[in-house]
N, CA and C atoms as an extended XYZ file, in Angstrom:
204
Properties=species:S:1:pos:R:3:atomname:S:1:resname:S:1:resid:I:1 pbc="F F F"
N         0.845       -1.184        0.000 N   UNK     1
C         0.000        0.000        0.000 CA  UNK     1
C         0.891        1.248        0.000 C   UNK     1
N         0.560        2.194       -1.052 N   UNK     2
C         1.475        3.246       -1.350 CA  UNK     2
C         0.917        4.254       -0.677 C   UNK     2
N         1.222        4.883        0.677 N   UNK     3
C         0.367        6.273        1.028 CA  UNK     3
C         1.307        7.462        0.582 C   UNK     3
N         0.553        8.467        0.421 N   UNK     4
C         1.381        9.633        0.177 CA  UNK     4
C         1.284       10.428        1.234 C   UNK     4
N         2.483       11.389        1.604 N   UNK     5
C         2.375       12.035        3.010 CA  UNK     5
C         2.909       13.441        2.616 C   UNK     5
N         2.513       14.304        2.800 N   UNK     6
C         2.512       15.433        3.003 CA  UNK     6
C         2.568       16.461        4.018 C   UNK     6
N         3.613       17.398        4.050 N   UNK     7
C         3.591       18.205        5.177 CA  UNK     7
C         3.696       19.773        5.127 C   UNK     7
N         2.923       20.409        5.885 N   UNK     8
C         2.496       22.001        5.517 CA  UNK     8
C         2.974       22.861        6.539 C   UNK     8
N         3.648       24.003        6.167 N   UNK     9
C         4.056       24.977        7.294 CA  UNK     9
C         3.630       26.505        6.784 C   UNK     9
N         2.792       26.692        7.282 N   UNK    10
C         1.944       28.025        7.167 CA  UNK    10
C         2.565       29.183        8.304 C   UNK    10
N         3.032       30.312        7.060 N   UNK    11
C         3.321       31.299        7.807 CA  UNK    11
C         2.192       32.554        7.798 C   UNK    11
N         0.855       32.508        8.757 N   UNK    12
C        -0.003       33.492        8.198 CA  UNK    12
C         0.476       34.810        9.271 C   UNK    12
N         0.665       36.191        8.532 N   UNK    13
C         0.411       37.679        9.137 CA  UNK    13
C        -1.027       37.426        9.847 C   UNK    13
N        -1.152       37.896       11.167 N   UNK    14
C        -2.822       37.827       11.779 CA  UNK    14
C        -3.032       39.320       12.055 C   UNK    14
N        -4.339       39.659       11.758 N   UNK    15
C        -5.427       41.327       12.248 CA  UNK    15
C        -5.744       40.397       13.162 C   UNK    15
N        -5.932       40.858       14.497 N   UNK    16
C        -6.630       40.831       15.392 CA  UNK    16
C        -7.578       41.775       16.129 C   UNK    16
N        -9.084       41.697       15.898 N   UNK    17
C        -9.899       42.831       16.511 CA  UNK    17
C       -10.550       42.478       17.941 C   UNK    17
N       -10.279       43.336       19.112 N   UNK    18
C       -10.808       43.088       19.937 CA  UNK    18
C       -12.583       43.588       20.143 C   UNK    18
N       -13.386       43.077       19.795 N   UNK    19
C       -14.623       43.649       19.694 CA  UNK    19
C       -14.970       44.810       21.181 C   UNK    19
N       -14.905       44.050       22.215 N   UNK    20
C       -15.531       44.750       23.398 CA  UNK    20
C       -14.860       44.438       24.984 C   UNK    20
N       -15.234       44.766       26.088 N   UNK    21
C       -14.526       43.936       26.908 CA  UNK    21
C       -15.871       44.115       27.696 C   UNK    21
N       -15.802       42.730       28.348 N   UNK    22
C       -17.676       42.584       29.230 CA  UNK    22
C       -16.258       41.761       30.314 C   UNK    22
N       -15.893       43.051       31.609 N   UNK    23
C       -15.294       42.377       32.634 CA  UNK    23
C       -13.882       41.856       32.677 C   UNK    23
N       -13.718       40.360       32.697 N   UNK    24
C       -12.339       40.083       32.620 CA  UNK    24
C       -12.399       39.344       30.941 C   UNK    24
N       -13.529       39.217       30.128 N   UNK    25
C       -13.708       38.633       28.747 CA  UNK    25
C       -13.376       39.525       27.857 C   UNK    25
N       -12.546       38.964       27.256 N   UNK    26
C       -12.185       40.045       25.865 CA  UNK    26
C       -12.613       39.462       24.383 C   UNK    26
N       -13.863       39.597       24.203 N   UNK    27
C       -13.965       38.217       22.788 CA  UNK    27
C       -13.441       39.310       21.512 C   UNK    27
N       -12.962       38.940       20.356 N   UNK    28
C       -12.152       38.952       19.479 CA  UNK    28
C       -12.496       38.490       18.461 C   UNK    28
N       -12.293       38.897       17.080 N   UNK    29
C       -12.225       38.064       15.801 CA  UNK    29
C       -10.514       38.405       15.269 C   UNK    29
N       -10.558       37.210       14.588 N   UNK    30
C        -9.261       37.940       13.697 CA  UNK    30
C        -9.159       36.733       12.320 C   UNK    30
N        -8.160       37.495       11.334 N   UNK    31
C        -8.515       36.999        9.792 CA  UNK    31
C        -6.622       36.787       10.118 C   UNK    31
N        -5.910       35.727        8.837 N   UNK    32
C        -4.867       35.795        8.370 CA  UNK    32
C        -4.769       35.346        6.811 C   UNK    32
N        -3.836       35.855        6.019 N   UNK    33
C        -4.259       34.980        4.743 CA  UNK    33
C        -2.372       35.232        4.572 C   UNK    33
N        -2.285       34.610        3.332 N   UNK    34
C        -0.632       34.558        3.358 CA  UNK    34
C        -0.554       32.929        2.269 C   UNK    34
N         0.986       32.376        2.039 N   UNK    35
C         0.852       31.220        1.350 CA  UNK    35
C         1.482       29.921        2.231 C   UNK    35
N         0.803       29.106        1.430 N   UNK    36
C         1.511       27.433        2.423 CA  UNK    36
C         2.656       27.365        1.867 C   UNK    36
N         3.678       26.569        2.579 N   UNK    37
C         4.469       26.354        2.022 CA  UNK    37
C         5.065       25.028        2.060 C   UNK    37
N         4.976       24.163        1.383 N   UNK    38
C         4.983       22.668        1.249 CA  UNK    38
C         6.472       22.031        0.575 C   UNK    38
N         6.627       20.697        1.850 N   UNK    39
C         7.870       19.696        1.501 CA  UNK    39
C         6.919       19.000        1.310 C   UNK    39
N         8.147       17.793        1.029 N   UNK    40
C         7.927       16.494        0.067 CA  UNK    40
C         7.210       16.119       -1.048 C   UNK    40
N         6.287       16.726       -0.759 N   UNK    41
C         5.317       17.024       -2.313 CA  UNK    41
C         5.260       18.366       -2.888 C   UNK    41
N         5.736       18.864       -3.971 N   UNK    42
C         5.826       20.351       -4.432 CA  UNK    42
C         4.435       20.334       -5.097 C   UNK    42
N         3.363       21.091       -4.659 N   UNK    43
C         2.137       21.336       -5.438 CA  UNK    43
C         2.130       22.570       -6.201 C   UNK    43
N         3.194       23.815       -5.657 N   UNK    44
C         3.863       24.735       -6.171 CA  UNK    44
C         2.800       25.789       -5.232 C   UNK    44
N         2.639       27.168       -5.351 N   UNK    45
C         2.596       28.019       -4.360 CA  UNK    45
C         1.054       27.948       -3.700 C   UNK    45
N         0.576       27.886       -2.777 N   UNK    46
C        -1.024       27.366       -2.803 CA  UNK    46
C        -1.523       28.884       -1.504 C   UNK    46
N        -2.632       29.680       -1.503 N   UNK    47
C        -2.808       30.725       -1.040 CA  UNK    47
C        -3.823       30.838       -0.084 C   UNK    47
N        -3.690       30.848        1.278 N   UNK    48
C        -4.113       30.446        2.494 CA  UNK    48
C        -4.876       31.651        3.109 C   UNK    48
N        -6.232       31.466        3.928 N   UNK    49
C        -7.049       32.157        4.064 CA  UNK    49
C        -7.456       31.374        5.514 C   UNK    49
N        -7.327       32.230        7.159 N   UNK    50
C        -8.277       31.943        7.881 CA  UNK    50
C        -9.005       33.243        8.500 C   UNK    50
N        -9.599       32.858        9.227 N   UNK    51
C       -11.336       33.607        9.559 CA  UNK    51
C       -11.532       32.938       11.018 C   UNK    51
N       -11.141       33.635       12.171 N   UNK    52
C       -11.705       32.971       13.196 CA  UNK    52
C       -12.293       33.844       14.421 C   UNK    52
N       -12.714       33.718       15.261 N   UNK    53
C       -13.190       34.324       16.928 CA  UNK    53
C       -12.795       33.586       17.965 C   UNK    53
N       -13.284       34.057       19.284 N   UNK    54
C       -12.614       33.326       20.352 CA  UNK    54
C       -12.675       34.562       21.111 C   UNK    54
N       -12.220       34.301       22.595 N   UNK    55
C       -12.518       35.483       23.987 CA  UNK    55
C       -11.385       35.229       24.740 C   UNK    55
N       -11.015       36.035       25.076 N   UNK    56
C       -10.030       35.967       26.264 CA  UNK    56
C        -9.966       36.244       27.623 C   UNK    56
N        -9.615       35.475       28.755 N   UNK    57
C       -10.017       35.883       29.860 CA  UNK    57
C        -9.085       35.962       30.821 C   UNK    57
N        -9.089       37.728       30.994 N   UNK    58
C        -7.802       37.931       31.302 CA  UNK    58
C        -7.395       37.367       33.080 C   UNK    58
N        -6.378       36.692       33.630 N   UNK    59
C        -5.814       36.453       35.011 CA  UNK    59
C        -5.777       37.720       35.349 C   UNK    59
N        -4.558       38.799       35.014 N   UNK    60
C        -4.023       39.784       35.306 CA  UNK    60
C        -4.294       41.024       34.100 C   UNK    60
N        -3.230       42.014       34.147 N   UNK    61
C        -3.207       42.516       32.992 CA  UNK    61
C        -2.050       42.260       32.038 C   UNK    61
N        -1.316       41.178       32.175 N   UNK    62
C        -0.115       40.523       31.783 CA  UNK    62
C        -0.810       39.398       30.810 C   UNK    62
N        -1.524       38.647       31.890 N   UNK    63
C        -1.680       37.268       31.302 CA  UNK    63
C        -3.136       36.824       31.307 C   UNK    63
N        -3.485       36.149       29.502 N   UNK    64
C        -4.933       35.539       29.802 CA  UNK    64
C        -5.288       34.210       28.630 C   UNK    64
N        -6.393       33.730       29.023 N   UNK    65
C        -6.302       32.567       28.570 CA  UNK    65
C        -7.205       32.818       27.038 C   UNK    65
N        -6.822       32.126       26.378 N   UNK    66
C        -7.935       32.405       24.867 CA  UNK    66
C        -8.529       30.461       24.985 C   UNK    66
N        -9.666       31.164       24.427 N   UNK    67
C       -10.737       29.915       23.792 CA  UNK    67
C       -10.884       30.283       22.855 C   UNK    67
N       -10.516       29.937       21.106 N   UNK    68
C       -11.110       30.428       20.082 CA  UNK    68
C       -11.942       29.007       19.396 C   UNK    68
């Protein structure tokens, strides 16, 4: 059985918007787009797009935890 394996290292730039703060929650969206960049298999330049949210809840004003 012949599998093929492939491996991807994505360097995306991220916007991060903090929408609001309700307390110690900071919820957030943020976008990155940028290209993959692929060993062992050359598919040649392929152009990467994410889109996500998530909140943060801050311990301190140093340090906080994200759920996205």
């Amino acid at each position: 059985m012949n599998l093929r394996h492939q491996d991807t290292i994505s360097v995306l730039p991220t916007v991060e918007l903090c929408l609001m703060k309700l307390g110690q929650f900071s919820p957030y969206v943020h976008m990155s787009f940028g290209e993959d960049t692929a060993f062992r298999i050359n598919p040649g330049n392929t152009f990467a797009w994410r889109l996500g949210w998530g909140t943060a809840y801050r311990l301190n004003e140093r340090v906080a935890l994200n759920a996205e």
